[in-house]
Residue, then its C-alpha position, 0 to 999 in steps of 0.5 A: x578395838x584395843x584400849x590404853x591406860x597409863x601403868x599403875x604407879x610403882x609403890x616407893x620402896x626404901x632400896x630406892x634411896x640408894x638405888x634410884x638417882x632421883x633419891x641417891x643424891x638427897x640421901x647422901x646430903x641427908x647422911x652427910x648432915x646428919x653426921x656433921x651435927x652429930x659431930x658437932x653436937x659431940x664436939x659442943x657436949x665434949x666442951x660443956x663436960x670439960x668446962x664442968x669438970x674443970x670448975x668453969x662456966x660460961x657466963x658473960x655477967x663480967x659485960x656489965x662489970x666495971x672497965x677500970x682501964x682508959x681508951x686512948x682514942x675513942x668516938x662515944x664517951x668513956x671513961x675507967x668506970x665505964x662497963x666491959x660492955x661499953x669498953x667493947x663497943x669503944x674497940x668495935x667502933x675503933x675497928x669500923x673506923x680503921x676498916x673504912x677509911x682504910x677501904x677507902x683510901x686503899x680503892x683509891x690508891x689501887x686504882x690509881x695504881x693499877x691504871x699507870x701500872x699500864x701507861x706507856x709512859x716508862x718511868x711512871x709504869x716502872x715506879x708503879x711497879x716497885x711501889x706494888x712488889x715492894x709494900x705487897x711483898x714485906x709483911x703489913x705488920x712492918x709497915x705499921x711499925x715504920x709508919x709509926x716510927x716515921x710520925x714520932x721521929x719527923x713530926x714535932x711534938x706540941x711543945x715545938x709550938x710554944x713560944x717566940x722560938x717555936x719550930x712549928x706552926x699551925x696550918x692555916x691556924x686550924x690543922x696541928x701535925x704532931x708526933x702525938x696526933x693531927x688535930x683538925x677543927x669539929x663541927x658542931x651545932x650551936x642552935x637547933x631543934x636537934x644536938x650532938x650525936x640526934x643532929x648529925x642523925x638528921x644530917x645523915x637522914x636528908x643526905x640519905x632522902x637527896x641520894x634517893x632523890x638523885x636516883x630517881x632522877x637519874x632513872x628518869x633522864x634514863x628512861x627518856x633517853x630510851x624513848x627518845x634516844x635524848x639524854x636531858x641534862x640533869x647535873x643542875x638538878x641533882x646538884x641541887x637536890x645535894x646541895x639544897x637540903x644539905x645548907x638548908x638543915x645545916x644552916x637552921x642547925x647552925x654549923x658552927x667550928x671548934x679549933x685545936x689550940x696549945x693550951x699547957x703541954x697539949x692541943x686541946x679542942x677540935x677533932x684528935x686522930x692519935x698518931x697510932x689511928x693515922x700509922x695503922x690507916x696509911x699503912x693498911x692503906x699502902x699495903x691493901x691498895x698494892x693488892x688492889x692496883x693488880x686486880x685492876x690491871x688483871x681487870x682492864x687486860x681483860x677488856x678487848x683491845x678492840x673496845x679500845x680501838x672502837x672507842x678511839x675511832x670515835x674521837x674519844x680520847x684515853x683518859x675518856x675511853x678509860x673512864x667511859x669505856x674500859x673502867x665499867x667492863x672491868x669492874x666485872x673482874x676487878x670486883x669479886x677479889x676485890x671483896x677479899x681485899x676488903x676482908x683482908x684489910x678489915x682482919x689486919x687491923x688486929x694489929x692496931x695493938x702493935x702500935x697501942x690503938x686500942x681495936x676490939x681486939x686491943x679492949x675485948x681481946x686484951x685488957x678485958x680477957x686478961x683482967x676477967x680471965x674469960x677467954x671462952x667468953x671473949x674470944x666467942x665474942x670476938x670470933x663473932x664480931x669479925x664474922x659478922x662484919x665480914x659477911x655484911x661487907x660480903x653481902x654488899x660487895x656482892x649487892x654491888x657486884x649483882x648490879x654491874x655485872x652484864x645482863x643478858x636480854 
């Protein structure tokens, strides 16, 4: 009676790295790893000798080290006395404040954009046309000097304001378009248990609960209409769960309204957006959203006509299909270049400088490197803050991404 047994095992062998494809593919990546850092680590060691040779060291002592120079538009307290480290955080909020209004506007322009480049009707979808291939054409540093030179040029200055014969006038007594700046009321709390910057911190928190609150509404209106095959009507509910706690927190905080008025040379009071801030905004705005509107004509060709045509023999009418039907499939295309475009935008706004807005790029990358003389320092810093910004937008773009692509069962 013959017997079986399994073959000894083969002892592992180094010529196996190179020989065997269960291990070739590992010992390249390990081989090529190895060689980057030691290049890098060259590269990091070349650097420090250098740096030693020629008297310098890295240091970021200089952080804590007085300014001595303004900010023109800012949204925490500053002042010349304040620290480099303070004056950074000025521009790093500046840069977030451009980059999100700019994003935006831009999506919202591009959409509109992108849809009527597709209407049948011919002058919108020609106009539509000019509009895309003329502002995606011409360099973004352009048009912010254009817009720039159109709101100093066209809008009055404050002094036009004063007197019997006064050329301008205040909208509605609360808005002032000026060459300087648009001036709008500020918010703000008289009473309550929480002031300044803590009270909109509870503002945000009860917006953040309603959201949650809405969310889990809407994922039980659907999951009772996959039982059942009926949809509940919610819109009342979720309205409610808005709009409540929001009157509620702003009533016992007790909202309250400060308005612009011409006191001496200038508007004083209420909320002021330099004329440089709203240049640098519309232009990145324009500029972006033409790149935007062709990622989502490239996303709704890309829909079948036929889902066009199942949705119309239904009843549905265009503006529905659109909306309901073509919009959602798209955003799978529309998405991905979407990101870069919002990578894009955030990175032009180093040209804030161009028109005196005073960006990371204005404060840390300007006056800060030329008045310490630490370029290593700063520019690591700003190097820094532009990669960290651009993988967090990343990271939720693609969070976003994850969440409307198809799902296989």
């Amino acid at each position: 009676m013959a017997t079986y047994s399994d073959p000894p095992a083969e002892s592992f062998k180094l010529s196996q790295l190179i020989n065997d494809t269960r291990y070739r593919s590992y010992t390249f990546q390990v081989i090529a790893l190895i060689g980057i850092l030691l290049l890098v680590g060259y590269l990091i060691s070349n650097l420090i000798n250098n740096l030693q040779a020629a008297g310098l060291n890295i240091s970021y002592q200089f952080l804590g080290e007085p300014a001595g120079y303004d900010i023109n538009q800012r949204l925490i307290e500053y002042d010349s006395q304040s620290t480099h480290f303070t004056a950074a955080i000025v521009g790093v909020l500046n840069t977030l404040l451009v980059a999100v209004l700019g994003c935006a506007m831009a999506t919202v322009i591009g959409v509109v954009v992108g849809v009527l480049r597709l209407s049948r009707n011919w002058l919108i979808r020609t106009l539509m046309s000019v509009y895309v291939e003329i502002f995606r054409n011409v360099p973004v540093l352009i048009w912010i000097l254009i817009i720039m030179a159109v709101f100093t040029a066209v809008l009055p200055q404050p002094r036009d304001f004063r007197g019997a014969n006064a050329t301008a006038s205040m909208v509605g007594d609360m808005f002032a378009f000026t060459g300087r700046g648009f001036y709008a009321p500020m918010p703000y709390f008289e009473t309550g248990f929480a002031q300044g910057a803590v009270g909109w911190a509870v503002v945000l928190v009860v917006l953040l609960g309603s959201w949650l609150a809405a969310r889990a509404v809407g994922r039980w209106a659907a999951r009772n209409q996959e039982a059942t095959g009926l949809r509940p009507t919610t819109w009342h509910i979720t309205a409610g769960l808005w709009l409540v706690p929001l009157a509620v927190v702003l009533y016992v905080q007790g909202l309250a309204w400060e308005y612009p008025a011409l006191k001496g040379f200038n508007f004083q009071g209420g909320i002021f957006a330099r004329a440089s801030l709203i240049a640098l905004w519309f232009a990145l705005s324009i500029y972006t959203a033409a790149f935007i509107a062709e990622n989502v004509r490239a996303g709704i060709l890309a829909i079948s006509k036929g889902q066009t045509e199942a949705a119309a023999s239904l009843g549905l009418r265009p503006n529905r299909i659109m909306n309901l039907v073509i919009l959602p499939q798209a955003l799978r295309v529309i998405i991905p270049p979407l990101i870069s475009q919002y990578l894009n935008l955030t990175k032009n706004s180093s040209l804030a400088i161009a028109v005196g807005y005073m960006d990371i790029t204005g404060t840390l990358g300007g006056i800060t490197l030329n008045q310490t003389g630490r370029a290593i320092e700063c520019v690591l810093l700003l190097m820094l803050f532009y990669l960290t910004i651009s993988l967090a937008i990343s990271a939720v773009m693609n969070v976003y991404n994850n969440a409307v692509k198809l799902k296989e069962r």
